[in-house]
C-alpha positions as CSV (number, residue, x, y, z in Angstrom):
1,X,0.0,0.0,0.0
2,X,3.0,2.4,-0.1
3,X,1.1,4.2,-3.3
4,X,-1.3,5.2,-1.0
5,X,-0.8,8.7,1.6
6,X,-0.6,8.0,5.3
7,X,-4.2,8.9,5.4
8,X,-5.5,6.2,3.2
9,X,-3.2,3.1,4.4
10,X,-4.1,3.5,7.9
11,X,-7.7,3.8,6.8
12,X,-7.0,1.0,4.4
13,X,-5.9,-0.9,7.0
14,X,-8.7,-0.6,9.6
15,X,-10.8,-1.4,7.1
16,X,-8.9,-5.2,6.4
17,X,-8.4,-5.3,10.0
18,X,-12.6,-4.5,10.4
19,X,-13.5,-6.7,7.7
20,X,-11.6,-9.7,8.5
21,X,-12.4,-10.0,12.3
22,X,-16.0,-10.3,11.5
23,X,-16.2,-12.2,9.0
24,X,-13.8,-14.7,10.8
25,X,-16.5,-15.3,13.5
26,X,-19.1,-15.3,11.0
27,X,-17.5,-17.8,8.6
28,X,-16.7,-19.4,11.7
29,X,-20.0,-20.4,12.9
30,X,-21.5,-21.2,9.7
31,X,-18.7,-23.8,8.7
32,X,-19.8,-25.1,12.3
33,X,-23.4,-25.0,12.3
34,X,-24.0,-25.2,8.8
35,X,-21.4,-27.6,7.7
36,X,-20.3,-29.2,11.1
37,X,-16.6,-28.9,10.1
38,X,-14.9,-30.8,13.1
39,X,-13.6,-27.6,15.3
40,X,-9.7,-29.2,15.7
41,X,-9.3,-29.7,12.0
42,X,-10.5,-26.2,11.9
43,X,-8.2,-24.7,13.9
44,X,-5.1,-27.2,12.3
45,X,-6.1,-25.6,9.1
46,X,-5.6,-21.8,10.7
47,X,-2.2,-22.5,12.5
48,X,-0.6,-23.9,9.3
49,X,-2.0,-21.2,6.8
50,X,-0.8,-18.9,9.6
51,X,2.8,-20.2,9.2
52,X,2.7,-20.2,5.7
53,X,1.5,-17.0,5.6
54,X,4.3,-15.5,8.4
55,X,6.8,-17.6,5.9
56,X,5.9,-15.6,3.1
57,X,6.1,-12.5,5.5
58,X,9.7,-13.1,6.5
59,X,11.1,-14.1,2.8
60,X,9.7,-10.1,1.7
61,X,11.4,-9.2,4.5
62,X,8.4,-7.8,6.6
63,X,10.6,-9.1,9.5
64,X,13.5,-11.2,10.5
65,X,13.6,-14.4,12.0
66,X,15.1,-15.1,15.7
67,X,16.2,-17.6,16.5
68,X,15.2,-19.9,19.6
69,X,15.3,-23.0,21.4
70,X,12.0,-25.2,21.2
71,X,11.9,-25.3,25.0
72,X,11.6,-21.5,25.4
73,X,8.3,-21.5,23.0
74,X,6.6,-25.0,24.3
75,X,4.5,-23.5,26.9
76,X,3.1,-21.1,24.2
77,X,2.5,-23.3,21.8
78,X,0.5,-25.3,24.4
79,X,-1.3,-22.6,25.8
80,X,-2.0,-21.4,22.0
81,X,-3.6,-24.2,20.8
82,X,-6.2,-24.2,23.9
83,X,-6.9,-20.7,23.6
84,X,-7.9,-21.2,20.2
85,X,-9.7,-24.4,20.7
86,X,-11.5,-23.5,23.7
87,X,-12.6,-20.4,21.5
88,X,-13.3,-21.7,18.9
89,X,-15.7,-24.6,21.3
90,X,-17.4,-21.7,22.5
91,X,-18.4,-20.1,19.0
92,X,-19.3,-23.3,18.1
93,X,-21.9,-24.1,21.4
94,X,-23.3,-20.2,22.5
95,X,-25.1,-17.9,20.3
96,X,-22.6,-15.1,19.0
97,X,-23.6,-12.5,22.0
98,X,-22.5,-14.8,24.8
99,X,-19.5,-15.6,22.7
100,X,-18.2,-11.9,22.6
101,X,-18.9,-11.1,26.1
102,X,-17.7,-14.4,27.8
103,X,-14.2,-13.2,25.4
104,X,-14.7,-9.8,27.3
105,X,-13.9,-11.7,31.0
106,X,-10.7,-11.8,29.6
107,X,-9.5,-9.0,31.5
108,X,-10.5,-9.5,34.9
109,X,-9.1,-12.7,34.8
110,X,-5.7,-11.3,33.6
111,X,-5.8,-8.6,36.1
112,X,-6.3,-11.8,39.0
113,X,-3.8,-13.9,37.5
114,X,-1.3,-10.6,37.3
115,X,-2.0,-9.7,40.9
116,X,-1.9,-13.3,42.2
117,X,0.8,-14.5,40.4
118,X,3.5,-12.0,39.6
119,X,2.8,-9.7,42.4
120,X,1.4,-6.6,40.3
121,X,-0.6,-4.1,41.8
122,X,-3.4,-2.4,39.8
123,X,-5.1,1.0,41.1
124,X,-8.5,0.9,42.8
125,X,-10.3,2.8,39.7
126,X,-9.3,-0.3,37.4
127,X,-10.5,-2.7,39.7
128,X,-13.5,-1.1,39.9
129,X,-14.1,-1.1,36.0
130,X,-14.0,-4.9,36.2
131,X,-17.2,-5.2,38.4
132,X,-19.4,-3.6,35.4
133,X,-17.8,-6.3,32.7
134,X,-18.4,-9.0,35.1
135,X,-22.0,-8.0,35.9
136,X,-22.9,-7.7,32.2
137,X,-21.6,-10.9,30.9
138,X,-23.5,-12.9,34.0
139,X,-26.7,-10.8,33.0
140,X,-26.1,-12.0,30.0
141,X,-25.6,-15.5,30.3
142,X,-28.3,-15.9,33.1
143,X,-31.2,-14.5,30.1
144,X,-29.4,-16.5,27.3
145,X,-32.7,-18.8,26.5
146,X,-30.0,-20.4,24.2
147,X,-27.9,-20.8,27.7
148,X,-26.2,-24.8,27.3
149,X,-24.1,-25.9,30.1
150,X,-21.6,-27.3,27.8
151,X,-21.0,-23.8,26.0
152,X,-20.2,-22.1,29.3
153,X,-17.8,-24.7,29.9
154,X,-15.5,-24.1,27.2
155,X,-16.5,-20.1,27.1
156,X,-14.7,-20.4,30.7
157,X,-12.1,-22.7,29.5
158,X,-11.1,-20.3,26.6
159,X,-11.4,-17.6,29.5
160,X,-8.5,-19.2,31.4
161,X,-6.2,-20.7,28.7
162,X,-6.3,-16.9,26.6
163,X,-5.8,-15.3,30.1
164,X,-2.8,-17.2,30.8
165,X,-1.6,-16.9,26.9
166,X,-1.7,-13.4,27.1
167,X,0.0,-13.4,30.5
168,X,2.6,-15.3,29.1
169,X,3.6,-13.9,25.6
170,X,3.8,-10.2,27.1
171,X,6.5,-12.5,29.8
172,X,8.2,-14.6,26.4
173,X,8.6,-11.3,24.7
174,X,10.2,-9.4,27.0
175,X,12.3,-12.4,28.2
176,X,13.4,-13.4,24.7
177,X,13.5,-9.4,22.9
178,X,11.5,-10.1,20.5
179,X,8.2,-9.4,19.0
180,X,4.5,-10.8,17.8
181,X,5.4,-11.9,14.6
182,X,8.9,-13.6,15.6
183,X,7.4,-15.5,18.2
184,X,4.1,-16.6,16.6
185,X,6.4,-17.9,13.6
186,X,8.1,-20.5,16.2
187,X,4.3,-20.9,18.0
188,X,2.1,-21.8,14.6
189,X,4.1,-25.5,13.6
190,X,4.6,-25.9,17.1
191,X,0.8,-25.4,17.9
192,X,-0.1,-27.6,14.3
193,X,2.2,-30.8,15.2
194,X,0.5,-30.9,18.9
195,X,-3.1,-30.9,16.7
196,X,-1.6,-33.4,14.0
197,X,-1.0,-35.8,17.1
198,X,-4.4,-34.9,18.9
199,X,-7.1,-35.0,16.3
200,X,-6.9,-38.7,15.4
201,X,-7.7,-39.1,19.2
202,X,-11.3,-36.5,19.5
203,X,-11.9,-36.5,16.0
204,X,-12.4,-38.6,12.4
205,X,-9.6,-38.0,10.1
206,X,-11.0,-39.4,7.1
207,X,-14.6,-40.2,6.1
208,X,-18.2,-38.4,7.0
209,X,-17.3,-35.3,9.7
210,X,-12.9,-35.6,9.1
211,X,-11.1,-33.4,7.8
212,X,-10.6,-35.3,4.5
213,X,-13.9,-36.5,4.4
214,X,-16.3,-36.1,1.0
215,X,-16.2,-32.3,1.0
216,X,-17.7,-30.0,-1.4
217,X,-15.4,-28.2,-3.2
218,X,-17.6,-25.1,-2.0
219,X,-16.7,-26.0,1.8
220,X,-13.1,-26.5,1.4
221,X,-13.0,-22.9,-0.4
222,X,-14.6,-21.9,2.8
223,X,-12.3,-23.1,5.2
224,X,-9.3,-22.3,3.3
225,X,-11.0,-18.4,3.2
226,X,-11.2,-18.8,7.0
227,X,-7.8,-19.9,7.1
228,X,-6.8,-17.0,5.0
229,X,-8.8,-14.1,7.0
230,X,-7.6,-15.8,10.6
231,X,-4.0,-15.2,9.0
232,X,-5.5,-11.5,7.8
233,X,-6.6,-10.6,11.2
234,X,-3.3,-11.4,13.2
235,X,-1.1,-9.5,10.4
236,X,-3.7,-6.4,10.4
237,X,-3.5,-6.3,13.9
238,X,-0.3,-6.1,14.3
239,X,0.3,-3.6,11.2
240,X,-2.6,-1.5,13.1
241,X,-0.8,-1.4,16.6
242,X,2.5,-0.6,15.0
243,X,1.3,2.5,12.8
244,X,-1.2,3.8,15.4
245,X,-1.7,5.1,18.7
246,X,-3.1,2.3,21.6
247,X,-6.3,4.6,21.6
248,X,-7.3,3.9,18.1
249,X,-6.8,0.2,18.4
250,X,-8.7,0.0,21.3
251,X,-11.3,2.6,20.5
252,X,-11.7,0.4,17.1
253,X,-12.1,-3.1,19.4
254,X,-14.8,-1.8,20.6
255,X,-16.7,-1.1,17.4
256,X,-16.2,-4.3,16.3
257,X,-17.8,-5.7,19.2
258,X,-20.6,-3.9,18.6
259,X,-21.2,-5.1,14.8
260,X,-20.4,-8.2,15.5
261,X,-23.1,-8.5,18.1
262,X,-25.5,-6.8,15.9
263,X,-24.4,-9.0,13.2
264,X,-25.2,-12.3,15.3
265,X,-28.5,-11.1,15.7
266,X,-29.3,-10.2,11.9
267,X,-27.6,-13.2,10.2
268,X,-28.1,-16.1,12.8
269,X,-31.2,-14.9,14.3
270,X,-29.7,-15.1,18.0
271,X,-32.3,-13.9,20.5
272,X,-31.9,-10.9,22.5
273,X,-34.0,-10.0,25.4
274,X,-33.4,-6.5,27.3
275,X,-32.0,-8.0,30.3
276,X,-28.9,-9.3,28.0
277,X,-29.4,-5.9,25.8
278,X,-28.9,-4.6,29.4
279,X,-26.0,-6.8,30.4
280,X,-23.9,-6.0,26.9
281,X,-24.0,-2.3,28.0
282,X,-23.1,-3.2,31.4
283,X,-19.7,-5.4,29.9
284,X,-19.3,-2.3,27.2
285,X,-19.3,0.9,29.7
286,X,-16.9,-1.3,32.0
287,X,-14.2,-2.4,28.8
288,X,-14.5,1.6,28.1
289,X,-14.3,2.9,31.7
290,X,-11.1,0.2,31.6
291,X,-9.6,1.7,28.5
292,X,-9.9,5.1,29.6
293,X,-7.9,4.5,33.0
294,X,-4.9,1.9,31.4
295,X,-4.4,4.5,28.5
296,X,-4.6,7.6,31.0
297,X,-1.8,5.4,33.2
298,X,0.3,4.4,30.2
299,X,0.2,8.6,29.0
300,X,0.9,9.6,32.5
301,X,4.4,6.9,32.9
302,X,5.4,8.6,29.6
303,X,4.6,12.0,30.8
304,X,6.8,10.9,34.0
305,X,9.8,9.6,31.7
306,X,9.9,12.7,29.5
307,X,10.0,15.1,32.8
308,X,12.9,13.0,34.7
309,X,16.4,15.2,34.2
């Protein structure tokens, strides 16, 4: 896009970054509740055009290579596949509204495992930001009529395991210097040989419901398009955070939360009552009040760094 001014590749890239993150739950669901694509085969398809795509990155030269032991990225790899699994479960089981806010407990869990684990401390004021989000996605879940037991199960598995991910990469990078891309290049055929062993295990490999069962060509163009946009939403989002400010990434998340809400309601005729109307304002004013304080933090420790002698 370098024929373009800075104006229109940043708006270019929102756009690819907008476009793709919907349509990746949306194609998503449909492959799942349409087709019934097995959901690990799914996910084995995303890692490995993920690494081919990263691949293709690195021989343009969009970024270099680093070189590490397989040791130092297992846990992530590990921790990668469940995230994405346990995610991808919980599309699969809960209507797209429980999906999105059950995503959204993300952060108080973070902020536990940060306080419990490492010792951080967070001010009062960001605490109290997490009681709205929690409120709204139990309001939500409680008036779900398509509530299932089973969907809450891996919505709270996926909780944990993305919790801990993201916990874990901000550690890995730091400890290791290096950054999104590098390490998700060693993470992606880390996180496809773990599935390669695990699917013949949960799922059929060949035949009716496997992965090289009697497709239609029409469904394998879909799940290599899913593959393809899962690949377009990692790049986009890191192209976005590196050519932006933090307030326009986040100020953008939480757009796309709202479509893709709206959009669960309009193309998969997901019910919506006003008590979980009520609770997806509750989780929304919370994840803004949240934003507000961590990016009015970060701009102050700036402030503070510019100001020392």
């Amino acid at each position: 896009m370098g024929w373009l001014p800075a104006q229109g590749r940043l708006a270019a890239g929102l756009l690819v970054n907008l476009a793709a993150s919907i349509c990746i739950v949306f194609l998503n669901k449909w492959l799942y509740v349409r087709l019934g694509f097995p959901n690990l085969s799914l996910t084995l398809v995303h890692f490995a055009i993920t690494w081919l795509g990263l691949y293709l990155c690195q021989a343009l030269g969009a970024f270099s290579p680093k070189s590490l032991q397989p040791a130092q990225v297992l846990p992530l790899a590990l921790s990668f596949c469940g995230f994405v699994v346990f995610t991808n479960l919980s599309l699969q089981s809960n209507t797209i509204g429980t999906y999105q806010l059950a995503k959204a407990m993300t952060t108080p869990v973070i902020v536990v495992i940060q306080s419990l684990a490492y010792g951080k401390t967070f001010p009062l004021r960001i605490k109290l930001t997490l009681v709205p989000i929690t409120l709204g996605v139990f309001l939500n879940s409680y008036y779900d009529v398509k509530f299932n037991l089973l969907g809450m199960a891996f919505a709270t598995l996926g909780v944990l395991v993305t919790s801990l991910y993201q916990v874990w990469v901000g550690a890995k990078q730091h400890e290791l210097q290096v950054n999104s891309m590098q390490l998700l290049y060693y993470q992606a055929p880390m996180s496809s040989a773990m599935l390669l062993f695990i699917i013949p295990f949960f799922e059929p490999v060949f035949g009716e419901g496997g992965i090289f069962g009697p497709w239609t060509l029409s469904a394998v163009i879909m799940v290599l398009l899913s593959g393809i946009i899962a690949f377009m939403v990692n790049l986009s989002i890191y192209w976005i955070i590196g050519n932006t400010s933090p307030v326009t990434y986040n100020m953008f998340g939480h757009f796309k939360f709202c479509i893709t809400l709206l959009g669960g309601c309009l193309l998969f005729k997901d019910p919506l009552s006003v008590n979980q109307g009520l609770g997806i304002l509750c989780t929304l004013l919370g994840i803004l009040a949240y934003t507000h304080f961590k990016l009015s933090e970060q701009e102050s420790n700036k402030s503070k760094l510019v100001q020392r002698p």
